[in-house]
N, C-alpha and C positions, 0 to 999 in steps of 0.2 A: 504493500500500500504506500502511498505518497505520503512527503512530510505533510503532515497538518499544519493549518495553516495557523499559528497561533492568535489570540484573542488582540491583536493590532494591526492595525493598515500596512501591511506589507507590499510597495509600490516595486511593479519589474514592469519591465516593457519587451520580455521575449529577446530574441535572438536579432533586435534592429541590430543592422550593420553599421561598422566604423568606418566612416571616410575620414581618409587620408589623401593627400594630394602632393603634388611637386611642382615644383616652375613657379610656386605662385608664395611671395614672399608675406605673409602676415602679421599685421603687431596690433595688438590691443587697443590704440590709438586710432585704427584707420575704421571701426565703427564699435566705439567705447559704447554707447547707448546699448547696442545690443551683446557687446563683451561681457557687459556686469549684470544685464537680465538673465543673461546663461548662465552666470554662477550662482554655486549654492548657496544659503544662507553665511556658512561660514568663511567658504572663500570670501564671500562680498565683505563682510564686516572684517577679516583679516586684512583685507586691502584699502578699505577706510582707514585702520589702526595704522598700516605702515604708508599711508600717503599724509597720516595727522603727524608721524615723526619727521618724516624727514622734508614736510614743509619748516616745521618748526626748527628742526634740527640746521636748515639752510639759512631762514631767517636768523637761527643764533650766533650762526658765523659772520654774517653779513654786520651782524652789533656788534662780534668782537675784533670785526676788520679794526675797527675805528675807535681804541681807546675813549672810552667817556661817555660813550653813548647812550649809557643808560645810567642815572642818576641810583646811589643804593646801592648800586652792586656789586660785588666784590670785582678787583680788577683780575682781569684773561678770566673769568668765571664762565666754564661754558654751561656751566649748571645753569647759573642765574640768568645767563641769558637766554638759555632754551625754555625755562619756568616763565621769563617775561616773555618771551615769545608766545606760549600757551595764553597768558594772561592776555595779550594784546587780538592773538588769530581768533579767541574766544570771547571778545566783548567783556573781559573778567573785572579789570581796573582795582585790585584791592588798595592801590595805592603806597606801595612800600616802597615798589621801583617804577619809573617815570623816565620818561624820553629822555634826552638833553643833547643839545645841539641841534644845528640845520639837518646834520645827516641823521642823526638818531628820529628825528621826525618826520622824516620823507622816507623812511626805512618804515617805520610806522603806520605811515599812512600809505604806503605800497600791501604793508600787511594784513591792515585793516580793507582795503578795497576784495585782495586774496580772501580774506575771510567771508564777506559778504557774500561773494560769488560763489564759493564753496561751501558754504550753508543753504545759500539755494539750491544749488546742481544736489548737494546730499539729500536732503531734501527731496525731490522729485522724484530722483532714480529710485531713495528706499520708499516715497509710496508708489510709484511704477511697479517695483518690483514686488510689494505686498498687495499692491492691488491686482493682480492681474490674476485672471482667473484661470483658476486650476477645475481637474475633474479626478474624482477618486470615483474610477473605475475599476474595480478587480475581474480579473479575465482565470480562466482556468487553465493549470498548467498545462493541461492537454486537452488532444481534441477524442471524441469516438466516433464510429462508426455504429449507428443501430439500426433499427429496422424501425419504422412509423407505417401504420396499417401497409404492411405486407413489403415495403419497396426503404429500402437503405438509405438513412439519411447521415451526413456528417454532420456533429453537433457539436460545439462549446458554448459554455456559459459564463454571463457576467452579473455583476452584481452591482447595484448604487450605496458606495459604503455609507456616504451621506446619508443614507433613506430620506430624502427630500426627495421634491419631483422634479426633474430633467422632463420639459415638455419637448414635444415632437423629439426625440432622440429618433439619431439612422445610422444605422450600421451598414459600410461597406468590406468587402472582402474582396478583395486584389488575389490573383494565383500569377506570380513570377515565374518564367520558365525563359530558359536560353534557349537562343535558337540562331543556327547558322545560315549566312545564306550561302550562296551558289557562289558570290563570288571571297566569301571566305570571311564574312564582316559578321563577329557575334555581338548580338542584338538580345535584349532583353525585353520579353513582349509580355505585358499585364494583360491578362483574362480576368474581368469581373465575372465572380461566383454568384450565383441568383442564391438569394437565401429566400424561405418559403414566408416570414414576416422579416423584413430589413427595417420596419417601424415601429415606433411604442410611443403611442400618447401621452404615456405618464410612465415616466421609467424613474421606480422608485425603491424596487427590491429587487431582484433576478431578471435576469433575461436568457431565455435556452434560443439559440439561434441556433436554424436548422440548416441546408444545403440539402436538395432534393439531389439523389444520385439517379438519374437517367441517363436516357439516351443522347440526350443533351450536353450531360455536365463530364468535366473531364476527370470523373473518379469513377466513372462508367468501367466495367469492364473486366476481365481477371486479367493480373498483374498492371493496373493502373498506375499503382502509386508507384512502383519500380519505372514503370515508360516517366512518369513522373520525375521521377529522381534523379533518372539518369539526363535530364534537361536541366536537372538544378533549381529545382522548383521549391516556392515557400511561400507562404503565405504570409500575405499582413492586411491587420485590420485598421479602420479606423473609424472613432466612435462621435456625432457630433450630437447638441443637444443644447437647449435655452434650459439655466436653470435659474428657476424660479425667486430661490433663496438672493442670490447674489445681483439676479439681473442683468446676467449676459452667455453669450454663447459659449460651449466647453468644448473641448474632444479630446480625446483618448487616441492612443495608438498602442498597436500590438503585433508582434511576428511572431510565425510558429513555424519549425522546420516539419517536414514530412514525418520525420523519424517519429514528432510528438502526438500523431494520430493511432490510436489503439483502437484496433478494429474486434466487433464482437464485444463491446462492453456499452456500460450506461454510468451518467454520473449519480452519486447515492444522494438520494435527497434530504434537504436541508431545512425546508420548510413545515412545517407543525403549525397548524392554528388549534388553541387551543377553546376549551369550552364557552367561555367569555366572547370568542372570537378575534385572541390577542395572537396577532403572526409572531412567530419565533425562526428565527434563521438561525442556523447550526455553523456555524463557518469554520470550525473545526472539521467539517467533514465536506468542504467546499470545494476540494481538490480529488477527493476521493474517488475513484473509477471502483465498480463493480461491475465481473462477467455478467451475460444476459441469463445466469442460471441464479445470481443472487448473492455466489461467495463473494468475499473478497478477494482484492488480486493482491498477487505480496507486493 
């Protein structure tokens, strides 16, 4: 049986691939807005922390170029001048130590301008980056194969961990496969998968998406998913939807290799309403595949 899935939001996004690239030189600088939306919480505020030093750290040199620049403070002190420099980039003023001279004040008020703009840009970027809207999707780590009145369907299931309501949510499903041509140029060609509901007007607990296996669809077949495989085939999903709670549009993404379809099994159910009519979701057993005879699979 599969790891369970423990009692917290555990976010994966499947087997999406890594690009990498060459020829093309990148620096953080040439689109910082969207640089510091891609980092994580900790990266972002580690690079607040070392852009707050070594402004400060620069400003302290620039006081200690100039003997006397700062009235109070020990002289060559780079302490005290990195401390006034905090006090000045921060609006602080406790009064101990104070400018002096033409240069100590135009160093200041260079510092001072640096701080304003830099309160704004922080500012922005950290509610940009708190506001933006996220979607806690959980997807199953695999997919199965079962059978729906008589005819084989491929199914995986997702869940709204929020339990709020994601209106009109739609699910599409991409099938990746290479493919060469005649004159020797491989190509990567998406086939959209029809699932038998790809809508939910209120997607607020679970969702089983199907894939009808026909004559049609390309899991038709005996040994499909091997013709499959040897193309280099995978799937990805992706999930879109207006939620409610927040008031704006979310989506989700997800990939599954071939390998993660277990054919002849069903996922074990999760769902219990109980007498009152209170739903209970099991998400301990979220992940869980069971054979179509009922055991568990190890």
């Amino acid at each position: 049986m599969a790891d369970r899935l423990p009692i917290r939001f555990r976010e994966h996004r499947g087997r999406l691939p890594t690009l990498a690239t060459k020829g093309r030189q990148r620096h953080p600088l040439e689109d910082f807005y969207h640089f510091v939306l891609t980092r994580s919480w900790s990266q972002f505020f580690s690079l607040v922390v070392v852009a707050f030093v070594v402004i400060n750290a620069v400003f302290a040199a620039l006081y200690l170029a100039v003997p006397g620049s700062i009235a109070n403070a020990r002289e060559g002190s780079f302490e005290d001048a990195f401390f006034f420099s905090v006090h000045t980039l921060g609006t602080i003023g406790y009064g101990s130590m104070a400018p002096q001279g033409r240069y100590g004040n135009v160093i200041v008020a260079i510092e001072a301008l640096v701080g304003m703009v830099s309160v704004a840009l922080m500012t922005g970027v950290t509610f940009a980056k708190f506001a933006r809207p996220t979607a806690k999707i959980l997807f199953t780590e695999k997919l199965v194969i079962q059978p729906r009145d008589g005819v084989p369907h491929l199914v995986f299931r997702m869940a709204n961990w929020r339990h709020n309501q994601v209106v009109e949510a739609q699910v599409r499903v991409i099938l990746l496969l290479s493919h060469t041509t005649k004159e020797g140029d491989t190509l990567r060609n998406p086939t959209e998968i029809k699932l038998v509901r790809d809508r939910n007007a209120m997607f607020g607990l679970t969702w089983l998406a199907m894939h009808r296996i026909d004559e049609s669809s390309p899991f038709y077949g005996e040994g499909a998913i091997e013709r499959l495989r040897a193309k280099n085939g995978e799937l990805f999903l992706s999930v879109s939807g207006y939620d409610e709670t927040i008031m704006q549009s979310i989506h989700a993404r997800y990939a599954y290799a071939l390998d993660d379809i277990v054919p002849n099994a069903r996922f074990a159910d999760i769902l219990t309403v109980l007498d009152d009519g209170t739903r209970v979701l099991d998400y301990t057993r979220f992940h869980e595949i069971l054979p179509l005879d009922g055991a568990k699979t190890a």
